[in-house]
N, C-alpha and C positions, 0 to 999 in steps of 0.2 A: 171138654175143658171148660166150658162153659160154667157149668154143671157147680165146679169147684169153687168159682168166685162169687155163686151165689150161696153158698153155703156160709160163707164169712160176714157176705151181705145183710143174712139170713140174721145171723147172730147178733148183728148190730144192729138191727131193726128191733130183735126183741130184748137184747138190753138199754137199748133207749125206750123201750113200751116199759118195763120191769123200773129204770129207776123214774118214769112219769110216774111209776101207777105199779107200788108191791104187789106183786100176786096179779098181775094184769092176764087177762085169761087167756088160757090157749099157750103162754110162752113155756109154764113149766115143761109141761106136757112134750112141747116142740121144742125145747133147747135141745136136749139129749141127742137125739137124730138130730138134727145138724150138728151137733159136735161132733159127731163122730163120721158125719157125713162128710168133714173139714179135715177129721183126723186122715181117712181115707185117702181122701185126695190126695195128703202129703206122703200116706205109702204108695197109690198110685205112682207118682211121680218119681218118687224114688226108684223103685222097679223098673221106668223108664229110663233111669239115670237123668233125671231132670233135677238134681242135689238142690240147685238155688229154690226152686220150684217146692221141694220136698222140706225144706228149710223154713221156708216163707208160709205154707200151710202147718205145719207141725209147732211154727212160734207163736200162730194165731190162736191154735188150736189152744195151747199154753198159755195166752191170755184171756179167754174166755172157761178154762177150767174151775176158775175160783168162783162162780158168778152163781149169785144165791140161787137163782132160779135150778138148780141142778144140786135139788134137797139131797141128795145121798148120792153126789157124784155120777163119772159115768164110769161104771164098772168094767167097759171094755179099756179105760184109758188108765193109765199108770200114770202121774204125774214125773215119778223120778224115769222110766222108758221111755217118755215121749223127751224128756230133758236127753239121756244117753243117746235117743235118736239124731237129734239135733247135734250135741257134740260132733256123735261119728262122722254127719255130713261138712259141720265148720270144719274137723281134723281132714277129710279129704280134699274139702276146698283150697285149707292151708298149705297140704302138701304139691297139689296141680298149682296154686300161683309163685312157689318157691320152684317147682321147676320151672317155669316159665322162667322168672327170675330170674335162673343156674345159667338159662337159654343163650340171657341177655334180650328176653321180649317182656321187656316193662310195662308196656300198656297193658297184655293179655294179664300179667300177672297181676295188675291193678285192679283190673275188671274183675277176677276172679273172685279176689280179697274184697272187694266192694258189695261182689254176692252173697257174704257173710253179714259187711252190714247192715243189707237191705231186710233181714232177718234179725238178726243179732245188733244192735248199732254200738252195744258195751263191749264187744268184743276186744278186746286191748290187744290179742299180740296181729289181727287182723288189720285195726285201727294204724299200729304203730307199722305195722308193715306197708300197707298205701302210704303214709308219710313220708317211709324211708327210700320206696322206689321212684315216689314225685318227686322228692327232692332230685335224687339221682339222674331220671330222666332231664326235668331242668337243668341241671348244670350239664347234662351231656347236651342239649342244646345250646348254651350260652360258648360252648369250644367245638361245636361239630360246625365248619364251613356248610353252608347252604350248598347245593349241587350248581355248578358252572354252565352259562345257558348254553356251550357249546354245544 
């Protein structure tokens, strides 16, 4: 697990060397392998059923694709696959916090929709959906009696 978050680490170290210093040595070279060392992790995680996990490396992965350093891309990564990846995992997140939701367990379904967008932060029907169950939850506290110390 380790392994993963320095590959992100990895990344931002040599695109802060890359815009000090175009062509700064060693980064071309070495972006490619950790980018895909970063892709990995997010199927890793997936495969594990770790979604938020697989979500959060996979969006990373898709912010460091565009990065000059990576002259003719990385040929194992699809920009539009790695975006359909990501989809697939926000559509199943959507559907586990609307059961929760269906439950009546508001919090769970919050925390879910949030693991969208700790990932994704543009995500609008995820966004609008934490808004709709906080609201909710709040006002089912402002009319639910607190419990009687009997």
């Amino acid at each position: 697990m380790k392994k993963q978050g320095k590959y992100e680490r990895a990344l931002e170290l040599f695109a802060a060397a890359w815009k000090k210093e175009p062509g700064y040595p060693g980064v071309a070279e070495n972006f490619p392998a950790a980018l895909d060392g970063l892709k990995k992790s997010g199927d890793d995680a997936y495969r594990q059923g770790q979604l938020d996990k697989a979500g959060k490396h996979w969006a990373a992965t898709m912010r460091f694709l565009s990065h000059p350093a990576l002259k003719t891309g990385s040929p194992a990564i699809s920009k539009a696959g790695l975006k359909g990846s990501i989809d697939k995992v926000s559509e199943v997140l959507m559907e586990k916090g609307l059961a929760d939701y269906r439950q009546g367990r508001l919090k769970e379904a919050i925390a879910t929709w949030r693991q969208i967008l700790a990932y994704d932060p543009d995500h609008k029907e995820a966004a609008r959906s934490v808004k709709t169950a906080t609201t909710q939850l709040e006002n089912l506290k402002k009319i639910t009696p607190p419990p009687s110390g009997k």
